[in-house]
N, C-alpha and C positions, 0 to 999 in steps of 0.2 A: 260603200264598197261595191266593187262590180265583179257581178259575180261572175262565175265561169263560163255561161253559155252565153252570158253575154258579151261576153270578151274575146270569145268563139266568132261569135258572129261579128266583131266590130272586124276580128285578125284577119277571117277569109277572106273578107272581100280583098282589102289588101296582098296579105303571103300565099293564098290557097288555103287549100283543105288540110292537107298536108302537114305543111308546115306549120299551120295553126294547131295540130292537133297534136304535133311536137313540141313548141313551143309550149302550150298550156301544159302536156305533159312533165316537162321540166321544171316550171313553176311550182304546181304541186307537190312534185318531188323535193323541191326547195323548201317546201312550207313544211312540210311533213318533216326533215329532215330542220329546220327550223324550231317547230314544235318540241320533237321531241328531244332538243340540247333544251331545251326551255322547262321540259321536267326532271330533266337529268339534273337542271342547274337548281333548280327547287329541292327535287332532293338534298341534294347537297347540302345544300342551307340547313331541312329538318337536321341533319346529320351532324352539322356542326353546333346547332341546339341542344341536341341530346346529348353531344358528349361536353358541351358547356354545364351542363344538369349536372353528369357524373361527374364530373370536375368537380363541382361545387358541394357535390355530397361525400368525394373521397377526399375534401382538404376540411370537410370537417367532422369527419371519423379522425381522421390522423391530428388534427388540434385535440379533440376528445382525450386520446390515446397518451398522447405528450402531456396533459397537463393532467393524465391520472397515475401517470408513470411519473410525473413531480410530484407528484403527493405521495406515494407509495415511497419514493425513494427520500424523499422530509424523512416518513414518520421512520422507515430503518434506521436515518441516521439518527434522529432525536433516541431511538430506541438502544441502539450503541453506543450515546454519549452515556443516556440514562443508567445503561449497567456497567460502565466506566464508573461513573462518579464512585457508585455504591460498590 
């Protein structure tokens, strides 16, 4: 990759000082601006991990919940046949 002042140096002989010095100004502006959608877009990602986690830990509290709330509601009914019969 070539780096800045050397690309400095290739532009002026070329555009001028100038221009060169605008040009490369706007590049880096571009990269920088480049960069950082590039951790904005990372973030993002961690972001959709983490709530892919909580996802996965709040659909199995709520299986938990259903299948102790099916047993709780078994033993009531067995418990109200029971003193039916009797």
């Amino acid at each position: 990759m070539v780096k800045t002042l050397e690309l400095y140096d290739m532009l002026k002989g070329k555009l001028g000082e100038a221009e060169s010095k605008a040009l490369l100004s706007i590049i880096e502006e571009t990269s920088d601006a480049v960069k950082h959608l590039e951790q904005k877009e990372l973030a993002t990602k961690n972001d959709i991990k983490d709530l892919e986690v909580k996802l996965a830990e709040t659909k199995a509290d709520l299986i938990r919940w259903v299948v102790g709330a099916g047993f709780l509601q078994t033993a009531l009914i067995c418990a109200l046949l029971l003193r039916l019969i009797k």
